[in-house]
Backbone as a chain_set.jsonl record, in Angstrom:
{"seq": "XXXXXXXXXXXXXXXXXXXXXXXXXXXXXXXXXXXXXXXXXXXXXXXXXXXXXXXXXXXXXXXXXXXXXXXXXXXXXXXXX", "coords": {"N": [[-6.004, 20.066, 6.826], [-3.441, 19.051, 4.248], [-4.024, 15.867, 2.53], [-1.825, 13.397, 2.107], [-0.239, 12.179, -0.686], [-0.082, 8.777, -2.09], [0.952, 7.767, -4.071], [3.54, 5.889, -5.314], [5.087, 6.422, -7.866], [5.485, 9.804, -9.668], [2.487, 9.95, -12.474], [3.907, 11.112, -14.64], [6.62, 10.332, -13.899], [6.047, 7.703, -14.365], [5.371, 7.041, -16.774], [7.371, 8.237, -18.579], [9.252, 6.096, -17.827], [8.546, 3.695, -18.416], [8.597, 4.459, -21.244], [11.549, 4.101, -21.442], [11.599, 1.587, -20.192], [10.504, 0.108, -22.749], [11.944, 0.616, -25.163], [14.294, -1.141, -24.752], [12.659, -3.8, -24.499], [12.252, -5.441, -27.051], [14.761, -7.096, -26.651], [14.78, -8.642, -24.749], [13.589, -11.616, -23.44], [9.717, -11.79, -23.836], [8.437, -12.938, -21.465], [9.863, -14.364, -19.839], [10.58, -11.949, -18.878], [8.479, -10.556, -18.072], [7.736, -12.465, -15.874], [10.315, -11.768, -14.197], [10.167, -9.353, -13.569], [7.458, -9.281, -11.788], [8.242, -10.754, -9.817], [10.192, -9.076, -8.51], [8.574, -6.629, -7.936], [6.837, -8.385, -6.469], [8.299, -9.357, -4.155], [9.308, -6.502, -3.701], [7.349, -4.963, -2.616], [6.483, -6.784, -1.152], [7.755, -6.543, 1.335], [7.914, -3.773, 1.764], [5.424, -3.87, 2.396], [5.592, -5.388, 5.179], [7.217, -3.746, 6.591], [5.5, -1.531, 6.914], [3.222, -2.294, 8.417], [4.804, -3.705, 10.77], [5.301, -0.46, 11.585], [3.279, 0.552, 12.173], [0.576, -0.927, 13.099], [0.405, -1.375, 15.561], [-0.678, 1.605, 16.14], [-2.882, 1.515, 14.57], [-4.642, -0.935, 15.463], [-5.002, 0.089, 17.949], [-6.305, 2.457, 17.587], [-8.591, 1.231, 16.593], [-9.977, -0.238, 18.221], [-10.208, 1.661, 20.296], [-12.534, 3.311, 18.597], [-14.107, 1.213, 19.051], [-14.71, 0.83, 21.472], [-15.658, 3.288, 21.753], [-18.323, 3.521, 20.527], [-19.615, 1.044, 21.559], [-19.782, 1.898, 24.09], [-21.711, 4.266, 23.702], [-23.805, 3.071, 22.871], [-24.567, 1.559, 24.935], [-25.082, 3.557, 26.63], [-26.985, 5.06, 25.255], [-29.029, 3.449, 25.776], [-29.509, 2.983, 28.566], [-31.182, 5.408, 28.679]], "CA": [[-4.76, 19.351, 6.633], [-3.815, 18.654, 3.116], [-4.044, 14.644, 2.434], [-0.688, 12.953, 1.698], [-0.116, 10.897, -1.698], [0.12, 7.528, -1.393], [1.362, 7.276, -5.349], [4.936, 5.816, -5.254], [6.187, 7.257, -8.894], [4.034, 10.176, -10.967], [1.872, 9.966, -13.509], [5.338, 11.418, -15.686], [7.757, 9.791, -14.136], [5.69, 6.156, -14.649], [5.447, 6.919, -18.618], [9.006, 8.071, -18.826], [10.354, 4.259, -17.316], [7.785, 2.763, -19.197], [9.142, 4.259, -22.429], [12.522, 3.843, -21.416], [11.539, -0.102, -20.552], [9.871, -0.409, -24.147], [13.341, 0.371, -25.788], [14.719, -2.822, -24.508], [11.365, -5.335, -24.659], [12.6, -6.78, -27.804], [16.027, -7.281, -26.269], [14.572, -9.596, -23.261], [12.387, -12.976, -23.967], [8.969, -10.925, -23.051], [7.734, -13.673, -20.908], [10.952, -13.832, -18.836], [11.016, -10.677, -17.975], [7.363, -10.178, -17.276], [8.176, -13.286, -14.48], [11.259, -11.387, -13.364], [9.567, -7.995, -12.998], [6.654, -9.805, -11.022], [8.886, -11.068, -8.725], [10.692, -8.534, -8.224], [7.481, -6.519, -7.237], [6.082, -8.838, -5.464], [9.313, -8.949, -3.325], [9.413, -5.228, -2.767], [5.712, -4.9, -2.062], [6.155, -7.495, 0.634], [9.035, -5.74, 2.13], [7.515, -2.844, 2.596], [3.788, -3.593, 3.781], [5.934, -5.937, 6.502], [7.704, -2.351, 7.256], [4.497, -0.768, 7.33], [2.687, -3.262, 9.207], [5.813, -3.209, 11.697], [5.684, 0.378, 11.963], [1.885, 0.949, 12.153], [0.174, -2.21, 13.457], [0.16, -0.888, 17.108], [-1.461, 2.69, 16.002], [-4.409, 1.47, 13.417], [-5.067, -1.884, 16.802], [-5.327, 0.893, 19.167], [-7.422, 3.6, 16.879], [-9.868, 0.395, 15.928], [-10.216, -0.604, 19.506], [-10.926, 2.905, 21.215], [-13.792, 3.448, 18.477], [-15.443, 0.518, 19.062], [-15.093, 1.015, 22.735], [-16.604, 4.393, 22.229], [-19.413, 2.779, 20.03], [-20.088, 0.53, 22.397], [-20.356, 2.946, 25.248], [-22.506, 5.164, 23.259], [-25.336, 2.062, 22.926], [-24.891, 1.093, 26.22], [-25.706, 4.97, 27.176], [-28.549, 5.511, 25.078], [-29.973, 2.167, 25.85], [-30.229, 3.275, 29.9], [-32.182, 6.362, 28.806]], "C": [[-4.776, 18.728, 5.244], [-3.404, 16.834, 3.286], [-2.098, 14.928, 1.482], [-1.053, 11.707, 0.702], [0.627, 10.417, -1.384], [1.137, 7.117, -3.239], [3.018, 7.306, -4.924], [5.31, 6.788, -6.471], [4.614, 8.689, -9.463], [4.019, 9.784, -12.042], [3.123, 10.275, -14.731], [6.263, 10.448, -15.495], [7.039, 8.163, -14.684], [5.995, 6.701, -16.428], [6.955, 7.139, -18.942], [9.378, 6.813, -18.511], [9.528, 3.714, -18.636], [8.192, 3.244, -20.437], [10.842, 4.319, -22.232], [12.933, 2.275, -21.2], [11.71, -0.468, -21.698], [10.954, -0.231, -24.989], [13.79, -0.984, -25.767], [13.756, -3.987, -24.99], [12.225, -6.21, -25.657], [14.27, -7.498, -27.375], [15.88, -8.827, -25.426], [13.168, -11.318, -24.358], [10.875, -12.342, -22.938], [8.21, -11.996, -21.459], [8.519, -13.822, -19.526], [11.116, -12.989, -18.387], [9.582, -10.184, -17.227], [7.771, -11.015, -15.89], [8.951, -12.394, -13.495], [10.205, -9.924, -12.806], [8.181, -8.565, -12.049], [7.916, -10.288, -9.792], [9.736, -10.672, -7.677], [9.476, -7.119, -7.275], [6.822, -7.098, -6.222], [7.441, -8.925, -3.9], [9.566, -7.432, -2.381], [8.409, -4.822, -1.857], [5.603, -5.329, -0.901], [7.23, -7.0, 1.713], [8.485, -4.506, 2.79], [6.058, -2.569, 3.113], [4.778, -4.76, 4.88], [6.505, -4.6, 7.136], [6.401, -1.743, 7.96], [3.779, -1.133, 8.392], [3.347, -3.391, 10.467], [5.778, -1.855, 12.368], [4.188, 1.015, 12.34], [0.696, 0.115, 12.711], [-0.623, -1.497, 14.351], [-0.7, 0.146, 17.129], [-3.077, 2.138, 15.855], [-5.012, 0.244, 14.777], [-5.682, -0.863, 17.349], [-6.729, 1.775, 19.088], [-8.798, 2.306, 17.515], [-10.416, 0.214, 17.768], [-10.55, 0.458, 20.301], [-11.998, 3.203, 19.916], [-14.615, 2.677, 18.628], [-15.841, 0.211, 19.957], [-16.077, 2.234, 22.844], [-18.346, 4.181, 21.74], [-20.163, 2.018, 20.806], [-21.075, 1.193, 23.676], [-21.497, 3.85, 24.989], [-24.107, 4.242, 23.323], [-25.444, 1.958, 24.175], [-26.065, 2.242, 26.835], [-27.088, 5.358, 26.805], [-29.737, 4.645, 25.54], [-30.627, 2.724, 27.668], [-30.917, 4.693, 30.14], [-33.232, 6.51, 28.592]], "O": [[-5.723, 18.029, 4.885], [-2.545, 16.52, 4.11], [-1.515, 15.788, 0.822], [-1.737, 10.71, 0.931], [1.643, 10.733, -0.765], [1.906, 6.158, -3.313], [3.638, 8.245, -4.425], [5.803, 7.881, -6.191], [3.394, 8.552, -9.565], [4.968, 9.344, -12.692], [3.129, 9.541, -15.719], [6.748, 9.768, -16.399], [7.734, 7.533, -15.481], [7.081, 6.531, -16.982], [7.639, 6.285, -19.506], [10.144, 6.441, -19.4], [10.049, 3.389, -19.703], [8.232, 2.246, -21.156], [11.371, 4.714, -23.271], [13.936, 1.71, -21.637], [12.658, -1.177, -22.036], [10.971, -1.151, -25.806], [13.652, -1.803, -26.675], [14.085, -4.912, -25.733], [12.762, -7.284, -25.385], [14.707, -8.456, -28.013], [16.628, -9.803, -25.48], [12.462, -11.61, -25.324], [10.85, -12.38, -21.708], [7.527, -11.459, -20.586], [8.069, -13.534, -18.416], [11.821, -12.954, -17.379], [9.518, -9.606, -16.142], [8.099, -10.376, -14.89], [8.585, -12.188, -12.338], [9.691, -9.765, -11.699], [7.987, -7.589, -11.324], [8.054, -9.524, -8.837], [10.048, -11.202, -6.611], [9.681, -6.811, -6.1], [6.315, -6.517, -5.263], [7.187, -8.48, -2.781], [9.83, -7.207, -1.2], [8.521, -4.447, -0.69], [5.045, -4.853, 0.087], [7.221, -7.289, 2.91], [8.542, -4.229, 3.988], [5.589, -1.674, 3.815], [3.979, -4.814, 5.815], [6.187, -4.412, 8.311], [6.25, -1.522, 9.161], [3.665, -0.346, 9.332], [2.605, -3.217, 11.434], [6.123, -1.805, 13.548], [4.196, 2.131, 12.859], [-0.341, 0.779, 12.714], [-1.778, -1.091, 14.222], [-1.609, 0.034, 17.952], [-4.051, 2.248, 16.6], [-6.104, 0.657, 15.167], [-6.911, -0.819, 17.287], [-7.697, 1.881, 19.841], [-9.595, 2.42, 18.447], [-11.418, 0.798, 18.18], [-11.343, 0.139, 21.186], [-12.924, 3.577, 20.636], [-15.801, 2.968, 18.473], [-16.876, -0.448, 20.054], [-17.004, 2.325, 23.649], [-19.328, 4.558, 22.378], [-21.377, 2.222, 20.825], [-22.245, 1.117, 24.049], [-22.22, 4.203, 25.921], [-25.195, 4.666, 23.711], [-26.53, 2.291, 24.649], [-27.211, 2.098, 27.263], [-28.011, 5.778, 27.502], [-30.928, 4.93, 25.658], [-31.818, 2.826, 27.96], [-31.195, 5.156, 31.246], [-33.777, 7.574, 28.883]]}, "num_chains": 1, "name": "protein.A"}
């Protein structure tokens, strides 16, 4: 099964924004806008690990909890041999 990327933008498209940001910079007060773009990140970020977290919680609980039942069981087992 091939693995699924986790990268939101590529490697292209990030350098394309980023030189389509760097046009503007001197436009903005750089300090202000670093703030805004932090905040604005940190906003989305938390938006969507609460999605994720919402939508996945119950799975990754369940997984963690049947291996460490099977872990368990496995000591118990070897221990009464």
């Amino acid at each position: 099964m091939k693995k699924q990327s986790k990268k939101i933008l590529s490697k292209e498209t990030a350098i394309a924004l980023k030189a389509e940001l760097s046009k503007y910079s001197d436009t903005f007060n750089v300090s202000e806008t670093q703030e805004l773009v932090q905040e604005v990140v940190e906003s989305v970020a938390e938006n969507v690990l609460k999605e994720w977290i919402h939508s996945n919680m119950d799975r990754v609980v369940k997984k963690s909890i049947k291996e460490e039942l099977n872990t368990i069981a496995k000591r118990k087992t070897s221990v009464k041999k």
